[in-house]
C-alpha positions in Angstrom: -11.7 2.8 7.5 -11.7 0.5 4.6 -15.1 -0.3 4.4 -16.3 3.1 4.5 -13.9 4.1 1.7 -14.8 0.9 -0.9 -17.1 2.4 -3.4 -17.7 5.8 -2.0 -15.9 8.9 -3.6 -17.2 11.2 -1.1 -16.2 9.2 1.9 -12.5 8.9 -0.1 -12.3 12.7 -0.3 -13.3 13.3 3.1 -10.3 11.6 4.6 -8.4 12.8 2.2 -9.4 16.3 3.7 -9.3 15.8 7.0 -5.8 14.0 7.4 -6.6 10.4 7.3 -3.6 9.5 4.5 -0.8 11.6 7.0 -2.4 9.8 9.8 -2.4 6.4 8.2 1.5 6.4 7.2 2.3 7.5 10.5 0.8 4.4 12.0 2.7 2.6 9.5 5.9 4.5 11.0 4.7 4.2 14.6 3.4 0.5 14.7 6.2 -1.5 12.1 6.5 -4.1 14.0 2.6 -5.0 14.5 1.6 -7.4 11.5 -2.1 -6.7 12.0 -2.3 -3.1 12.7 0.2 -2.8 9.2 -2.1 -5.1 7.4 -5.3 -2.9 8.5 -3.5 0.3 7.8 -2.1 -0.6 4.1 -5.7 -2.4 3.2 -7.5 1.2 4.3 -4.2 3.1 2.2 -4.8 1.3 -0.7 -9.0 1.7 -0.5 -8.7 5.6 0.1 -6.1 5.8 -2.8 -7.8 4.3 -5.0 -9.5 6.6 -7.9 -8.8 9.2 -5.7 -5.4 11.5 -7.5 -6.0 14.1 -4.7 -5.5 11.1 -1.9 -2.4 9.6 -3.9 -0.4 13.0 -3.9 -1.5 13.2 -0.2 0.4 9.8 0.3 2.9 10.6 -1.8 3.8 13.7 -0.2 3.6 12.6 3.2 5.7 9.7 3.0 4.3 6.3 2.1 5.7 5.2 -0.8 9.0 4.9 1.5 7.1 3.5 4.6 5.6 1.0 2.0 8.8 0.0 1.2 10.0 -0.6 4.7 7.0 -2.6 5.0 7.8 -5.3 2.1 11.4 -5.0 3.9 10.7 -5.8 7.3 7.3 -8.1 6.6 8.5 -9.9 3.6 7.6 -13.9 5.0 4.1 -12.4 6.2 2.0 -13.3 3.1 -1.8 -11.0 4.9 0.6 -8.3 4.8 2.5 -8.2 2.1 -0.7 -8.8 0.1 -2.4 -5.2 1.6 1.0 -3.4 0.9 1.2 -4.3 -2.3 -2.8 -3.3 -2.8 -1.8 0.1 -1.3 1.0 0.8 -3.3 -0.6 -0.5 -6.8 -3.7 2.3 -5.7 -0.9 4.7 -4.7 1.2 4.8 -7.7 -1.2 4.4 -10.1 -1.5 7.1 -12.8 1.1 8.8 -10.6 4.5 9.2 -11.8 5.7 11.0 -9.2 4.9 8.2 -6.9 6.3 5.7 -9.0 9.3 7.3 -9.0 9.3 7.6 -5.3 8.7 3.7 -5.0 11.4 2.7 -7.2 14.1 5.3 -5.6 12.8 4.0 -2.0 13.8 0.3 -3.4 10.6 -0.9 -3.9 11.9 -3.3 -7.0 14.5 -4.8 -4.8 12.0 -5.3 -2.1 9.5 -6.9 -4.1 12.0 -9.3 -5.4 13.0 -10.4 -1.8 9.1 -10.5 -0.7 8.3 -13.1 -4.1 11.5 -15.3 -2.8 9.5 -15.1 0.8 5.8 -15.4 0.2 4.9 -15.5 -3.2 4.7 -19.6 -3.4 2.6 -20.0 0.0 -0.3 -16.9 -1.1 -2.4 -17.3 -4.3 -4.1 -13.8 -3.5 -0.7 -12.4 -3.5 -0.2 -13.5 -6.6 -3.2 -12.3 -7.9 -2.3 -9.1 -6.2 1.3 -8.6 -7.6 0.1 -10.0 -10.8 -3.4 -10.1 -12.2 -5.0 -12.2 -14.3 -1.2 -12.5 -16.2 -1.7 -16.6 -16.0 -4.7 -16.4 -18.6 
């Protein structure tokens, strides 16, 4: 799903349209305690979320700023996935208020204090990812 979402606004609003964000935090519901399937799932969240304000209510609404959270929770020494939730959620909440709000009611700030203690030493892409370019 990812790929065909990177770069291609039309492709972004045609999931959108047709179900793909319910669908997607279902899978994140339905397969928690599959590290690749979550790791797929948040990377093709965070790709269809991003520039897309349509897509990021859709996730909001249906859930996934909570299921997020469950995933930093219940994945935090997994670095691959950890990395694509935190993708998803940066595309999810940005320019979103609502969503931020959701995040940081779901614990999102606890859990991403527990998942740095895990992972954040052994992944230099999760860095980057929680980050930026802060180091510079």
């Amino acid at each position: 799903m990812w790929i065909i979402a990177v770069n291609n606004d039309a492709n972004k609003v045609r999931f959108g349209s047709s179900g793909a964000c319910e669908a997607l935090v279902t899978v994140l519901k339905t397969h928690s305690s599959n590290p690749q399937v979550l790791e797929n799932a948040c990377g093709a969240m965070g790709k269809i979320a991003n520039d897309n304000d349509a897509n990021k209510v859709r996730f909001g609404s249906s859930g996934a700023c909570e299921a997020l959270v469950t995933v930093l929770k219940t994945h935090s020494s997994n670095p691959q996935v950890l990395e694509k939730a935190c993708g998803a959620m940066w595309n999810i909440a940005g320019n979103n208020d609502a969503n931020k709000v959701r995040f940081g009611s779901s614990g999102a700030c606890e859990a991403f204090s527990c998942s740095c203690q895990h992972s954040l030493l052994e992944s230099p892409s999760l860095r980057e990812c929680l980050w930026g370019d802060v180091e510079n």
